[in-house]
C-alpha positions in Angstrom: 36.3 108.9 42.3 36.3 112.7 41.5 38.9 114.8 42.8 38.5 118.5 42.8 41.5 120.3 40.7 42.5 122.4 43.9 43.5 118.7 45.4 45.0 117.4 42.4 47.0 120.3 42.3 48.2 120.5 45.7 49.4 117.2 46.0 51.4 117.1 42.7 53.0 120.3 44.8 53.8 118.5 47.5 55.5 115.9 45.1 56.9 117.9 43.4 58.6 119.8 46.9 59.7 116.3 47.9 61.5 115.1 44.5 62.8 118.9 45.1 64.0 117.4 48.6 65.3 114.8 47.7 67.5 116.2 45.1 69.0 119.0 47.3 69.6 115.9 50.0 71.8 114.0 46.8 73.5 117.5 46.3 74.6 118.0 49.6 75.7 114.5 50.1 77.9 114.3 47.1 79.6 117.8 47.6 80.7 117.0 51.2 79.8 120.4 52.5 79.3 118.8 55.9 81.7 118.8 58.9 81.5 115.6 59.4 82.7 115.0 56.0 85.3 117.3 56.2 86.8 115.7 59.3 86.6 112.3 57.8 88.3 113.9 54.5 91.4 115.0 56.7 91.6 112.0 59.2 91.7 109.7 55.7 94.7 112.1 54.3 96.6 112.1 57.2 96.4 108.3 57.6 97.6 108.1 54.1 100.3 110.0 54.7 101.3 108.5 57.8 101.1 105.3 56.0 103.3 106.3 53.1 105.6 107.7 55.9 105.9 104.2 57.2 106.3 102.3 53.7 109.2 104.8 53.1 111.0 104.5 56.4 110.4 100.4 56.5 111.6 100.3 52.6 114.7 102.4 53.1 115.8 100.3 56.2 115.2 97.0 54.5 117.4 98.2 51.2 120.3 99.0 53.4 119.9 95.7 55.2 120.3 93.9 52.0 123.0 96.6 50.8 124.8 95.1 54.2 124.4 91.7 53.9 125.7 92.1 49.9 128.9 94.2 51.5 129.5 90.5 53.9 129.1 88.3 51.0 131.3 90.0 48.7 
């Protein structure tokens, strides 16, 4: 089968767009340039530092338990 050059050429263009594509696509997605992104970025920092919030408050309140319960033994 004989393909004129004109054809050949155009669609190793139009490969060669897509691959381009697909690339910028890969970019994007691993920069996080999105909104979306962003949002879900901040809504996972907040919840860890809510989280560490809790850890301290529940940590603090269970060493002074055990600092009261050592004051009744002794």
């Amino acid at each position: 089968m004989n393909m004129y050059p004109e054809i050949v050429s155009e669609l190793n263009r139009e490969r060669i767009k897509e691959e381009l594509d697909a690339i910028r696509l890969e970019e994007e997605a691993t920069k996080g340039q999105t909104l979306l992104d962003k949002n879900l970025a901040l809504l996972g920092n907040w919840m860890i530092s809510g989280g560490e919030k809790l850890r301290n408050r529940y940590h603090s309140s269970q060493e002074t338990g055990s600092v009261k319960l050592i004051n009744k033994a002794a």
